[in-house]
Biotite code that builds the C-alpha atoms (Angstrom):
import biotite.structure as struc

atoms = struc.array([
    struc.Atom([0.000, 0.000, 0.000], chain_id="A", res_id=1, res_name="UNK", atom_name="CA", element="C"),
    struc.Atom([1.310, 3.528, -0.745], chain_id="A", res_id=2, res_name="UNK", atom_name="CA", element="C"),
    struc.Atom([1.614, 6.434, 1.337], chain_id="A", res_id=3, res_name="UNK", atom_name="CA", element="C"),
    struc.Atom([-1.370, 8.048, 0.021], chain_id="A", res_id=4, res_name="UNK", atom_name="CA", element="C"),
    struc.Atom([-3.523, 4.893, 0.414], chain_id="A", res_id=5, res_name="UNK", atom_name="CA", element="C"),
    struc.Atom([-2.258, 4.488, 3.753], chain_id="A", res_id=6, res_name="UNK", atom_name="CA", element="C"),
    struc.Atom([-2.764, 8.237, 4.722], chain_id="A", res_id=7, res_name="UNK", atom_name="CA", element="C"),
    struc.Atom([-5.884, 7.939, 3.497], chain_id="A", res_id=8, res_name="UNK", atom_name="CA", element="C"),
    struc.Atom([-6.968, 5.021, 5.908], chain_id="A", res_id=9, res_name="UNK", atom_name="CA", element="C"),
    struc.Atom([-5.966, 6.683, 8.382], chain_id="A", res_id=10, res_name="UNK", atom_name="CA", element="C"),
    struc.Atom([-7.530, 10.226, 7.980], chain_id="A", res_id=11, res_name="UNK", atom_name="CA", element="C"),
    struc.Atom([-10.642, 8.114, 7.032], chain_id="A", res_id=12, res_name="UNK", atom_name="CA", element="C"),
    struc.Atom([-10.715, 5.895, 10.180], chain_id="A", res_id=13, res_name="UNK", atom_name="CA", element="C"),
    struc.Atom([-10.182, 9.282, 12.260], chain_id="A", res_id=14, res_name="UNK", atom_name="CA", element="C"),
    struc.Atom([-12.722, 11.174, 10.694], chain_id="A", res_id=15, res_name="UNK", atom_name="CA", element="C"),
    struc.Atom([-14.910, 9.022, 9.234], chain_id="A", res_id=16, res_name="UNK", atom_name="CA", element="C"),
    struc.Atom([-14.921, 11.126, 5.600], chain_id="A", res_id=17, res_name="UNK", atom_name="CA", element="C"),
    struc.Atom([-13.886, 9.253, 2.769], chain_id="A", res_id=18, res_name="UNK", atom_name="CA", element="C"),
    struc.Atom([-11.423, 10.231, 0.510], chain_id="A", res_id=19, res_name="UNK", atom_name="CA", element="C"),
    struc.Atom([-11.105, 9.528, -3.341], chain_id="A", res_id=20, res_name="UNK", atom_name="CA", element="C"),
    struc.Atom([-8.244, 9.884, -5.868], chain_id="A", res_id=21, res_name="UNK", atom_name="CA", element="C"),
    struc.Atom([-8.750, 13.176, -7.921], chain_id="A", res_id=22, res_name="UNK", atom_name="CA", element="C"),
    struc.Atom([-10.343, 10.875, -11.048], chain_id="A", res_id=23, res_name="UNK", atom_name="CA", element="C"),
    struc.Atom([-13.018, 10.019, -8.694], chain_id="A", res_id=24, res_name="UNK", atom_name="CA", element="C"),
    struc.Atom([-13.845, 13.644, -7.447], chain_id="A", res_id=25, res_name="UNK", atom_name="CA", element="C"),
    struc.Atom([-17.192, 14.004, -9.275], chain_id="A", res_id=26, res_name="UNK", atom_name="CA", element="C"),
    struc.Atom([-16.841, 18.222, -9.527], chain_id="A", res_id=27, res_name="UNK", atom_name="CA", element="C"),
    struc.Atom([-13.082, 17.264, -11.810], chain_id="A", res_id=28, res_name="UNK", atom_name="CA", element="C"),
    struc.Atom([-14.026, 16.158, -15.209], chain_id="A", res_id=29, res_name="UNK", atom_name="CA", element="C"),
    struc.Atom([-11.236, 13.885, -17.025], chain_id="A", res_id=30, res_name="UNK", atom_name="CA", element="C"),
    struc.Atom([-11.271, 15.743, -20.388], chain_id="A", res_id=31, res_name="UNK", atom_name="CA", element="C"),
    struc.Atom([-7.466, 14.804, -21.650], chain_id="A", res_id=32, res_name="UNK", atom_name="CA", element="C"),
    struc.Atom([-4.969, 12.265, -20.906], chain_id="A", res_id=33, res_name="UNK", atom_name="CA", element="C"),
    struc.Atom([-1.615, 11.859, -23.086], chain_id="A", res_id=34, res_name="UNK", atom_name="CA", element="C"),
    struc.Atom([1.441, 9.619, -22.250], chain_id="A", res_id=35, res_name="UNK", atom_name="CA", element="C"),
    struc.Atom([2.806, 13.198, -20.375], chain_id="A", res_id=36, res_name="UNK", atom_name="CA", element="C"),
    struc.Atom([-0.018, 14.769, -19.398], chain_id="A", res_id=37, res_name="UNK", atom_name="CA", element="C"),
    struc.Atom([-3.499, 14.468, -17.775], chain_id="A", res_id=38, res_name="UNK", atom_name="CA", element="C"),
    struc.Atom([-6.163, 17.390, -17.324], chain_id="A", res_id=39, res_name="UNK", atom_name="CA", element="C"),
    struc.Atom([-9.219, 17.774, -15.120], chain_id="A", res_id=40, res_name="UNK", atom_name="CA", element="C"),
    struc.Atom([-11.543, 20.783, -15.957], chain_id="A", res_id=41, res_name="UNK", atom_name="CA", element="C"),
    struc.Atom([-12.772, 21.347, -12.339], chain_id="A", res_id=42, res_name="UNK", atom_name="CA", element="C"),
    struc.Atom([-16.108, 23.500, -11.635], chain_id="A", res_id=43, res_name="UNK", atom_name="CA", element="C"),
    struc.Atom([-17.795, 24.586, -8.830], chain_id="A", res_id=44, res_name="UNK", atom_name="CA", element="C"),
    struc.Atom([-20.937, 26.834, -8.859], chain_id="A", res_id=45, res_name="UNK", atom_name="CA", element="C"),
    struc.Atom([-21.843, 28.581, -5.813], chain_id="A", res_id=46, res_name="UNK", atom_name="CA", element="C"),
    struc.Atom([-21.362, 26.697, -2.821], chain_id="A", res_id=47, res_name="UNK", atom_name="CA", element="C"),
    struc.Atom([-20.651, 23.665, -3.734], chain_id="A", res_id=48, res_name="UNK", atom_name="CA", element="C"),
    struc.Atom([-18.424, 21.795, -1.916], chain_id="A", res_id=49, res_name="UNK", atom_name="CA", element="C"),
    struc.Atom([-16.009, 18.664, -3.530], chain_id="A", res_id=50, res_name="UNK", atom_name="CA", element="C"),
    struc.Atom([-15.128, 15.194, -1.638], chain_id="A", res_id=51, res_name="UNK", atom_name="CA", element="C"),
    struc.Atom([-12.304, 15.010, 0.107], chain_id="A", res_id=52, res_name="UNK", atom_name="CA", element="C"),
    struc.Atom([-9.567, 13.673, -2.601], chain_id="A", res_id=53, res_name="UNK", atom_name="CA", element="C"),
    struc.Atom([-6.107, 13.405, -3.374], chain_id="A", res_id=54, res_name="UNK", atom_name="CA", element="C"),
    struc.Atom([-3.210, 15.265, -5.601], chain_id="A", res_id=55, res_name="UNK", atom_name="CA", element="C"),
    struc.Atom([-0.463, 12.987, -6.206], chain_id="A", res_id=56, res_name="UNK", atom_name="CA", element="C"),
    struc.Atom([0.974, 14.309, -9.296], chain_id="A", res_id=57, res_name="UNK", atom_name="CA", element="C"),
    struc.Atom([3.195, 17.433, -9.596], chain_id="A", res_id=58, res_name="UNK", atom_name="CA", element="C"),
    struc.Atom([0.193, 19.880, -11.627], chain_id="A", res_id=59, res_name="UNK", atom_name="CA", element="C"),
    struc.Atom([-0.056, 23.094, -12.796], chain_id="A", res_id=60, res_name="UNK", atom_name="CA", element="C"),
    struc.Atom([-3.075, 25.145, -12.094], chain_id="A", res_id=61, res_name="UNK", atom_name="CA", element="C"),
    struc.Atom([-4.692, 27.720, -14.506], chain_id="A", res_id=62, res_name="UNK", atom_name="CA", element="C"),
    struc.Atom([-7.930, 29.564, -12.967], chain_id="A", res_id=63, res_name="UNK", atom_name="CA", element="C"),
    struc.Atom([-10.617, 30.753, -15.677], chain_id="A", res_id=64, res_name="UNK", atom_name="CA", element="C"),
    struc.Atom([-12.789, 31.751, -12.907], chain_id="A", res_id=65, res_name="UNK", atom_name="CA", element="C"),
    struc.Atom([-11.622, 32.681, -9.806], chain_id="A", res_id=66, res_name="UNK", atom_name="CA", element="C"),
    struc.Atom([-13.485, 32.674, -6.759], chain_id="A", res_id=67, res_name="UNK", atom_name="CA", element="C"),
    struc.Atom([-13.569, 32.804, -2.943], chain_id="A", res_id=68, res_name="UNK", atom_name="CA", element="C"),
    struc.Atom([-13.167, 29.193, -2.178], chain_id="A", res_id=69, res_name="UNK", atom_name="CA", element="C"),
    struc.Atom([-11.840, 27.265, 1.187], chain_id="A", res_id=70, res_name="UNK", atom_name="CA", element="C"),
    struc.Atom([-9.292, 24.658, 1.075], chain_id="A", res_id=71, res_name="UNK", atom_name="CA", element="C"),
    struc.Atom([-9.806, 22.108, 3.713], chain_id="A", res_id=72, res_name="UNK", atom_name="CA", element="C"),
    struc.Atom([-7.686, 19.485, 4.928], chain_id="A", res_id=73, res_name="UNK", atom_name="CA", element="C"),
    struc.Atom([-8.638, 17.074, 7.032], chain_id="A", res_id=74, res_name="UNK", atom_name="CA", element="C"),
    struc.Atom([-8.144, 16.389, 10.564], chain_id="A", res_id=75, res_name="UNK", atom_name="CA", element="C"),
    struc.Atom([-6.635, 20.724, 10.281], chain_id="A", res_id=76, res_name="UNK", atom_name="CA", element="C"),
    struc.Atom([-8.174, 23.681, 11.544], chain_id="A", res_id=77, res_name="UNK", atom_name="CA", element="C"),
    struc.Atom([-9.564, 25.914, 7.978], chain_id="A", res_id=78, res_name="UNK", atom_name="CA", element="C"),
    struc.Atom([-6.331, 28.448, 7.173], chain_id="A", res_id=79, res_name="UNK", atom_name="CA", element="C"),
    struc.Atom([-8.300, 31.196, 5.421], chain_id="A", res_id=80, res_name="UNK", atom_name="CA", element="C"),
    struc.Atom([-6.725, 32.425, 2.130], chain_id="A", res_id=81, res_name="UNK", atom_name="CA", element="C"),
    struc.Atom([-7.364, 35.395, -0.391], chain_id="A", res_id=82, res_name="UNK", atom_name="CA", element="C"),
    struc.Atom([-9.831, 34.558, -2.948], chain_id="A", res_id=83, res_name="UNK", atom_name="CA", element="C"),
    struc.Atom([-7.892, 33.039, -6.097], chain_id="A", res_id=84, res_name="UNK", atom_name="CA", element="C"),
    struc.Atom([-8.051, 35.505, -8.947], chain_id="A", res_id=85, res_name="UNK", atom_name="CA", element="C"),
    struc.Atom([-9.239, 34.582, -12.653], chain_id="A", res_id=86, res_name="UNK", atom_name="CA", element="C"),
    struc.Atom([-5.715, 34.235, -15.056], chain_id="A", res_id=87, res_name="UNK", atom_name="CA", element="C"),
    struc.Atom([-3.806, 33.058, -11.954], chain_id="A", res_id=88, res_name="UNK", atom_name="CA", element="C"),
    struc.Atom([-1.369, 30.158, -13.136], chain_id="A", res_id=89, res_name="UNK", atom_name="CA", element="C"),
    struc.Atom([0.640, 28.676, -10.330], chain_id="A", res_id=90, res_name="UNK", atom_name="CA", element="C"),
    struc.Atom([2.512, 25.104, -9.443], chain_id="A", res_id=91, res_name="UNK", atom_name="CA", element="C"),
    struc.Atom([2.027, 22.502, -7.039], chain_id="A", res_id=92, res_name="UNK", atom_name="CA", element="C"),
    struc.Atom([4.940, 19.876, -6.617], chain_id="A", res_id=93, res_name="UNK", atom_name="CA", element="C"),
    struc.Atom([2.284, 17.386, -5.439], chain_id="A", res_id=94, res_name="UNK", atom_name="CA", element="C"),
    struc.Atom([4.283, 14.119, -6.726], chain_id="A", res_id=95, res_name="UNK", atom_name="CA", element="C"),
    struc.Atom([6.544, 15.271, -4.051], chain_id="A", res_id=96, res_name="UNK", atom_name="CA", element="C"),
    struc.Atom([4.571, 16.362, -1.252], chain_id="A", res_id=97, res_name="UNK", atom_name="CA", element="C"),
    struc.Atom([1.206, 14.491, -1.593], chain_id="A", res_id=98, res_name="UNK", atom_name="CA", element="C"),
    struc.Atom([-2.334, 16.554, -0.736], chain_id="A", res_id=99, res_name="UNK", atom_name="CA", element="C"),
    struc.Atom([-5.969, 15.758, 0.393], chain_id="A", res_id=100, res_name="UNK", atom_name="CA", element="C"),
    struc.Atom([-8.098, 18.272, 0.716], chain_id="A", res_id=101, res_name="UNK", atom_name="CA", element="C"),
    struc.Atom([-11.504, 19.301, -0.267], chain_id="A", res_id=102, res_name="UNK", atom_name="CA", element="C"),
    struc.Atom([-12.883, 22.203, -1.915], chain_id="A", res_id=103, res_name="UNK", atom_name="CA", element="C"),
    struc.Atom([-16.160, 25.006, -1.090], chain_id="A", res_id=104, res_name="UNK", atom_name="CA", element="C"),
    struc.Atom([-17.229, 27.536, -3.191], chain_id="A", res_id=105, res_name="UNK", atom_name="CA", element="C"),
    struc.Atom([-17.677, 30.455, -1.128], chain_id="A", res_id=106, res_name="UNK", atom_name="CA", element="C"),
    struc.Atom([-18.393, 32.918, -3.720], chain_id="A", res_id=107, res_name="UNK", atom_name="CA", element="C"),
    struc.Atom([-21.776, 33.740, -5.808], chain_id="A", res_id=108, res_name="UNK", atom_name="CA", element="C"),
    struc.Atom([-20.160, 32.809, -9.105], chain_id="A", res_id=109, res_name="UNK", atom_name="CA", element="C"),
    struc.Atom([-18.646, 30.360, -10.522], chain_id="A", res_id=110, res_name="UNK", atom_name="CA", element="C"),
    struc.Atom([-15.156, 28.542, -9.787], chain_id="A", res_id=111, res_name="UNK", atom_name="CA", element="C"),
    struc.Atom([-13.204, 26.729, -12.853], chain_id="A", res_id=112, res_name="UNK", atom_name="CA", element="C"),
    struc.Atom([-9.679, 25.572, -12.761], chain_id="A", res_id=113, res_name="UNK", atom_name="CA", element="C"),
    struc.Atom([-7.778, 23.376, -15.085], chain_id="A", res_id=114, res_name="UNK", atom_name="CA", element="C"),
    struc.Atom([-5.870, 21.162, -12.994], chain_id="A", res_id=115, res_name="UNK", atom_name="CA", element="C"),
    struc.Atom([-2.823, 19.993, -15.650], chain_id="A", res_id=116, res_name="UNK", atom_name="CA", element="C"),
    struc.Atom([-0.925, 16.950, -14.225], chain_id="A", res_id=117, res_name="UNK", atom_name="CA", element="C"),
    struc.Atom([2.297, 16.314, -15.531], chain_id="A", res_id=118, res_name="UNK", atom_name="CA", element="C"),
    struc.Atom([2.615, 12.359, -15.867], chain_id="A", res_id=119, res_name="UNK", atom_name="CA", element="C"),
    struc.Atom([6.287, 12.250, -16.951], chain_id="A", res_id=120, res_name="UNK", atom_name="CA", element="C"),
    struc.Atom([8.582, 10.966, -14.545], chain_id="A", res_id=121, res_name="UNK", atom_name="CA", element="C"),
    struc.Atom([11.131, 13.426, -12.774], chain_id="A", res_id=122, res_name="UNK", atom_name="CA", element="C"),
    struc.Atom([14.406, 12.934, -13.975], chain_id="A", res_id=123, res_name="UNK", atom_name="CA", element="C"),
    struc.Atom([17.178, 15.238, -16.312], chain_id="A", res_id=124, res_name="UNK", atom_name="CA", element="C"),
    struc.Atom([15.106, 18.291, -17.251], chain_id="A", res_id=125, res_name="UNK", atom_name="CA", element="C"),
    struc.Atom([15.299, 19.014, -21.177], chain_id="A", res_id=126, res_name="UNK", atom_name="CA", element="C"),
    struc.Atom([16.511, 22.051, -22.083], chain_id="A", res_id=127, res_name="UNK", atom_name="CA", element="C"),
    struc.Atom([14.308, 23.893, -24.138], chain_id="A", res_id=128, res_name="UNK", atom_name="CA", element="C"),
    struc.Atom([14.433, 26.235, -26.816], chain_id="A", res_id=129, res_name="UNK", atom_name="CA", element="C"),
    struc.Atom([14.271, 30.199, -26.334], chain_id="A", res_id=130, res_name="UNK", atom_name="CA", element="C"),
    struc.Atom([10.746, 31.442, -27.156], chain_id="A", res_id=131, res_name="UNK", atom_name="CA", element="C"),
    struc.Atom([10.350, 34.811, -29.579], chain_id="A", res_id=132, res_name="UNK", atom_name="CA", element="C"),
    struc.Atom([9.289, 37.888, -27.407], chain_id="A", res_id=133, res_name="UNK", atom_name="CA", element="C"),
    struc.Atom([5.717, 37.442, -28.184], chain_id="A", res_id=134, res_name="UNK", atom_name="CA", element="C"),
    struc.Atom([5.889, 34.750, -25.226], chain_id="A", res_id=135, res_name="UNK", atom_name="CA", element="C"),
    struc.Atom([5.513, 35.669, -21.712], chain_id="A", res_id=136, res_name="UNK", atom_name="CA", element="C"),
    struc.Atom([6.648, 33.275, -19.235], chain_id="A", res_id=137, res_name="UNK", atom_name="CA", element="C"),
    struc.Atom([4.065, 32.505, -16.314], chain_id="A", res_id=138, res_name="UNK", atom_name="CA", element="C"),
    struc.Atom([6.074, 30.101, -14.783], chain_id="A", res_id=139, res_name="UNK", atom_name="CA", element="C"),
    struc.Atom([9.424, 28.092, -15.333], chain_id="A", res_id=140, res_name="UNK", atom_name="CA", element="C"),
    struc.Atom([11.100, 25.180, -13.061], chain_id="A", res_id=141, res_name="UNK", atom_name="CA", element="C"),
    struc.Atom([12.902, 22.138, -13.553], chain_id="A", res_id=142, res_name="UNK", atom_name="CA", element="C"),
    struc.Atom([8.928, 20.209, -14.558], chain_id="A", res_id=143, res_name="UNK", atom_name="CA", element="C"),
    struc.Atom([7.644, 22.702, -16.812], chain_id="A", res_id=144, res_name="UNK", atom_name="CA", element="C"),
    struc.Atom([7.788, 26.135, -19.169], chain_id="A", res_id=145, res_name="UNK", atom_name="CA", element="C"),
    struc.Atom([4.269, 27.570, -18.867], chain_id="A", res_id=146, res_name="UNK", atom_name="CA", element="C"),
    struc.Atom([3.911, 30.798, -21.240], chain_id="A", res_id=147, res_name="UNK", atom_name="CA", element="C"),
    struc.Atom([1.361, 32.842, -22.192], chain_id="A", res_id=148, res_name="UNK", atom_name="CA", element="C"),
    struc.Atom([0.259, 34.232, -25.509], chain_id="A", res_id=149, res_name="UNK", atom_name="CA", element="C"),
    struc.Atom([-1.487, 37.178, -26.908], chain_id="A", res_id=150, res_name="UNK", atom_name="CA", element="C"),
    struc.Atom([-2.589, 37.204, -30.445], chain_id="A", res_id=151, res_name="UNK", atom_name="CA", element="C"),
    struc.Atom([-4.507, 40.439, -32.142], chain_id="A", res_id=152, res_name="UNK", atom_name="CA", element="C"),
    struc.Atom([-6.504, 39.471, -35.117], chain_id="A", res_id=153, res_name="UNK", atom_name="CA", element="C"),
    struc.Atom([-3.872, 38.644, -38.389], chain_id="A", res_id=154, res_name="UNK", atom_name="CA", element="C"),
    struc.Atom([-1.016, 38.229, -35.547], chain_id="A", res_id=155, res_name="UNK", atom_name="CA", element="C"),
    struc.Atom([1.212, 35.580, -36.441], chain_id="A", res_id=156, res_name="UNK", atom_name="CA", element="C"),
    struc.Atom([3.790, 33.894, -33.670], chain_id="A", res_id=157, res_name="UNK", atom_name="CA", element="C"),
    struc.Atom([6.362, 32.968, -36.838], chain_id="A", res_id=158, res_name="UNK", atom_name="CA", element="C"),
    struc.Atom([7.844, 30.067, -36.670], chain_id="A", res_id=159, res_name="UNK", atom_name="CA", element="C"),
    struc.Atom([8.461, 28.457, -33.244], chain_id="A", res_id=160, res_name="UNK", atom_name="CA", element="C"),
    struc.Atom([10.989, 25.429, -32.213], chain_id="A", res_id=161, res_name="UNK", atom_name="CA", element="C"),
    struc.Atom([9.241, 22.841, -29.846], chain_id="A", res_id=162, res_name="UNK", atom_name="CA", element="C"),
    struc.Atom([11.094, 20.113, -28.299], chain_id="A", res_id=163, res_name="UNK", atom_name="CA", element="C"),
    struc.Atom([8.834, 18.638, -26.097], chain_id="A", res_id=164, res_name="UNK", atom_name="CA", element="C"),
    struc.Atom([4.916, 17.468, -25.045], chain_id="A", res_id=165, res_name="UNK", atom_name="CA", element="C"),
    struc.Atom([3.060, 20.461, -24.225], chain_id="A", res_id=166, res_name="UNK", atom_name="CA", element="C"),
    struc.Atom([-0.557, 21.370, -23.994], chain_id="A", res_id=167, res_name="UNK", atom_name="CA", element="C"),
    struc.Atom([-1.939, 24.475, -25.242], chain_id="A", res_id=168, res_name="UNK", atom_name="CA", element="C"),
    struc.Atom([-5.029, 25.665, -23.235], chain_id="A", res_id=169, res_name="UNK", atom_name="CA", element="C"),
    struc.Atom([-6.803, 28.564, -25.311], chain_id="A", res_id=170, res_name="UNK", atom_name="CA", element="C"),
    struc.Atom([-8.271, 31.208, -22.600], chain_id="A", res_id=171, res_name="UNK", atom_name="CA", element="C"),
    struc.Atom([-9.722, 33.277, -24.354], chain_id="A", res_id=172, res_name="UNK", atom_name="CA", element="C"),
    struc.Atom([-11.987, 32.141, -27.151], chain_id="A", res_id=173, res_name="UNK", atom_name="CA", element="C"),
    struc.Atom([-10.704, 32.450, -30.825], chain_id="A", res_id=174, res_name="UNK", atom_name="CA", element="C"),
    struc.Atom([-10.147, 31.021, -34.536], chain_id="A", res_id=175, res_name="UNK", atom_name="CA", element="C"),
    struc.Atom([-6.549, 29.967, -35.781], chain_id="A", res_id=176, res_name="UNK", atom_name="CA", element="C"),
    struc.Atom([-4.228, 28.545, -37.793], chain_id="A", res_id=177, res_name="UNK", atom_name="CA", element="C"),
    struc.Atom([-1.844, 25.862, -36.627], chain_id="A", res_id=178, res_name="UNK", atom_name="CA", element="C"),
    struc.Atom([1.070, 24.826, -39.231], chain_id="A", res_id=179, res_name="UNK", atom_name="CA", element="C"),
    struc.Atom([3.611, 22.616, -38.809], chain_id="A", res_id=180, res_name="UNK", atom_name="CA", element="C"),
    struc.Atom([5.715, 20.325, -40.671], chain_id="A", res_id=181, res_name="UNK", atom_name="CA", element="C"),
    struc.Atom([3.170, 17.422, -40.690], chain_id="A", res_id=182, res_name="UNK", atom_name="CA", element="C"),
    struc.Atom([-0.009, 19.207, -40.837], chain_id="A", res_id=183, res_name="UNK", atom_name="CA", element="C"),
    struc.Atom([-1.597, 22.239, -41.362], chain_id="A", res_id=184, res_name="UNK", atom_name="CA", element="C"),
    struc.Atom([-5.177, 23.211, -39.308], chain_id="A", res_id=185, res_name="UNK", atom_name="CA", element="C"),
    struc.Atom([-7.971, 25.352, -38.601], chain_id="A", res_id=186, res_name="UNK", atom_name="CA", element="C"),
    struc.Atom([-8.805, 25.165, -34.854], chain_id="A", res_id=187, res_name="UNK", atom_name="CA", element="C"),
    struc.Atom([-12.065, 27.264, -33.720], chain_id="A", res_id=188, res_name="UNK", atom_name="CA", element="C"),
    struc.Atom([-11.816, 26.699, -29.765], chain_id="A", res_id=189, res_name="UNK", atom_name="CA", element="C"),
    struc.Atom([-13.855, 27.615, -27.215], chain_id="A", res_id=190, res_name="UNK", atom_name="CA", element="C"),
    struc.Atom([-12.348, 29.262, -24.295], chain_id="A", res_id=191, res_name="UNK", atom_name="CA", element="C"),
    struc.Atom([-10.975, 26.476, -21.679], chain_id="A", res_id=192, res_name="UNK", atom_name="CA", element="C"),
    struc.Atom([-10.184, 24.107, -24.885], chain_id="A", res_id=193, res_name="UNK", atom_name="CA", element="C"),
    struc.Atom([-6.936, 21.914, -24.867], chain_id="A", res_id=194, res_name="UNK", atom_name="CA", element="C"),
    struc.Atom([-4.597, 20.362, -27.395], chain_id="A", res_id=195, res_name="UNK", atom_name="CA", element="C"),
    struc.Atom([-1.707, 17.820, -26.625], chain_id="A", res_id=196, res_name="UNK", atom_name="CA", element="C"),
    struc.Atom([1.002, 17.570, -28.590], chain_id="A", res_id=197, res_name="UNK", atom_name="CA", element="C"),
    struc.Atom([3.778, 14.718, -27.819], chain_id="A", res_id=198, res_name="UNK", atom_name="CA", element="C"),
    struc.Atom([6.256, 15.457, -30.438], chain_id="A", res_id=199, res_name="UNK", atom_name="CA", element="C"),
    struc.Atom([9.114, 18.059, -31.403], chain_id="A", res_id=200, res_name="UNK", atom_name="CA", element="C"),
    struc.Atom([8.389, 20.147, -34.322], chain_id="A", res_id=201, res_name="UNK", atom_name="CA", element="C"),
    struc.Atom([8.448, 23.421, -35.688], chain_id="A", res_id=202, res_name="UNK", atom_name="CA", element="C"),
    struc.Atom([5.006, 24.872, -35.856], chain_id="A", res_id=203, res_name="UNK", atom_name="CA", element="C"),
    struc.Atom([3.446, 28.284, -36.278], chain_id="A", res_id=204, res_name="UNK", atom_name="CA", element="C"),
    struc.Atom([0.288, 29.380, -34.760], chain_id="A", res_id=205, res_name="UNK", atom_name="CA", element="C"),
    struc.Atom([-1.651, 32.772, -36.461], chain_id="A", res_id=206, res_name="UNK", atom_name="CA", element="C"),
    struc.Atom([-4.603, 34.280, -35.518], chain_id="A", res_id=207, res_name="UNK", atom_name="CA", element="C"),
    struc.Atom([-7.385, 34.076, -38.259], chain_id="A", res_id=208, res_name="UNK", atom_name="CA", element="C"),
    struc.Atom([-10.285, 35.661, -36.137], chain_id="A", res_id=209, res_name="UNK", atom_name="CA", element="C"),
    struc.Atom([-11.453, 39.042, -35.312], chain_id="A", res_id=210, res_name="UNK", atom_name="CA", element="C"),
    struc.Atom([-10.549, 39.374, -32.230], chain_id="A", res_id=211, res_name="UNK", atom_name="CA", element="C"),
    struc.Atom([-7.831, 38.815, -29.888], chain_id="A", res_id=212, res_name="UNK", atom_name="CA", element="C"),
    struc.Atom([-7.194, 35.497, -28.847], chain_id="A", res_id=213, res_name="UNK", atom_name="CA", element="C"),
    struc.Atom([-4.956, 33.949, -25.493], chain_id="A", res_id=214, res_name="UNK", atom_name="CA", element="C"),
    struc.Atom([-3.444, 30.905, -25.031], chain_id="A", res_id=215, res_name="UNK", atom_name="CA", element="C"),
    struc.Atom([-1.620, 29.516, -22.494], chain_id="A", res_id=216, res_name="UNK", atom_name="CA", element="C"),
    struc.Atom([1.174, 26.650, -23.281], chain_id="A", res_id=217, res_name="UNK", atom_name="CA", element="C"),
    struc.Atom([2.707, 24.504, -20.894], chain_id="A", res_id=218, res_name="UNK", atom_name="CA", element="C"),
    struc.Atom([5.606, 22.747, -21.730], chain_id="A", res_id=219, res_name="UNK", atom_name="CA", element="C"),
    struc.Atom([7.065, 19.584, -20.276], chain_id="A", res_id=220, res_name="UNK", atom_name="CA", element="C"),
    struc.Atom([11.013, 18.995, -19.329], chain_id="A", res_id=221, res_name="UNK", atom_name="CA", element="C"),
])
């Protein structure tokens, strides 16, 4: 049995709450899974209030909603925090240092959060390529490179040098163009859409809409 199964009995048999693995947490949907990465699309409306589950994979966090919500371990007295802000990206080394908790909506609106596990082993980070200036780094350790992107309408990134799996999370809604050396496509995406990619190529990504268009790209080492 592993250490989260066995903390798990035990928090269980001393407070009588059960508590799942994330998959099983019926407010995070599954909506991707690649040989590097998995992604839950978690809502909450107002008030609700998740099981008790576990993180056990090092994850990065994008909010599209932000909200005032609790996070409650169990067995701990409730630390209140500041309400997480909508476009907050942030890093949890969770394969690391294992967490249950469980999650209540506080606010009036609506909480989402894409909760982006990275699946790959730990080991000799890769080094990757320098990103044109149109990328602006959110966050960057020895897991990950997550940037953000800003395209206006007709913008084009040029071409771009990827070396690794990545995701690319579109956050705000828009129409583009994604050409590489193996394919060429038209993606219309919603906001909170994903796209895995497991292989190094060259690709360039152009806004064909009329409006501006965000994405955020997270990178694996």
């Amino acid at each position: 049995m592993g250490f989260m199964a066995n903390y798990a009995a035990a928090v269980e048999n001393d407070t009588n709450e059960r508590i799942v693995p994330i998959h099983e947490e019926p407010n995070h949907r599954h909506v991707l899974h690649s040989k590097s990465i998995r992604v839950f699309d978690a809502f909450f409306p107002p008030g609700k209030v998740s099981l008790y589950h576990s993180h056990e994979k090092d994850s990065v966090l994008i909010c599209l909603d932000g909200g005032d919500v609790t996070s409650e371990e169990p067995g701990k007295e409730l630390v209140p925090r500041p309400p997480i802000p909508s476009g907050l990206i942030y890093y949890r080394p969770y394969a690391t240092t294992p967490f249950v908790h469980r999650i209540r909506n506080l606010s009036t609106t609506s909480f989402r959060i894409l909760d982006i596990e990275i699946l790959k082993a730990p080991g000799a980070a890769l080094a990757l390529p320098q990103l044109p200036d149109i990328f602006n780094i959110a966050l960057e350790n020895e897991r990950v490179r997550v940037t953000k992107l800003s395209l206006a309408p007709g913008q084009s990134t040029g071409e771009i040098k990827f070396s690794s799996p990545r995701l690319l999370a579109i956050t705000k809604a828009g129409k583009f163009t994604f050409s590489s050396d193996s394919q060429s496509q038209v993606i219309e995406a919603d906001r909170g859409s994903l796209d895995v990619r497991e292989n190094a190529e060259k690709e360039t990504i152009t806004n064909i809409g009329n409006d501006v268009a965000e994405i955020v790209i997270v990178e694996v080492k």
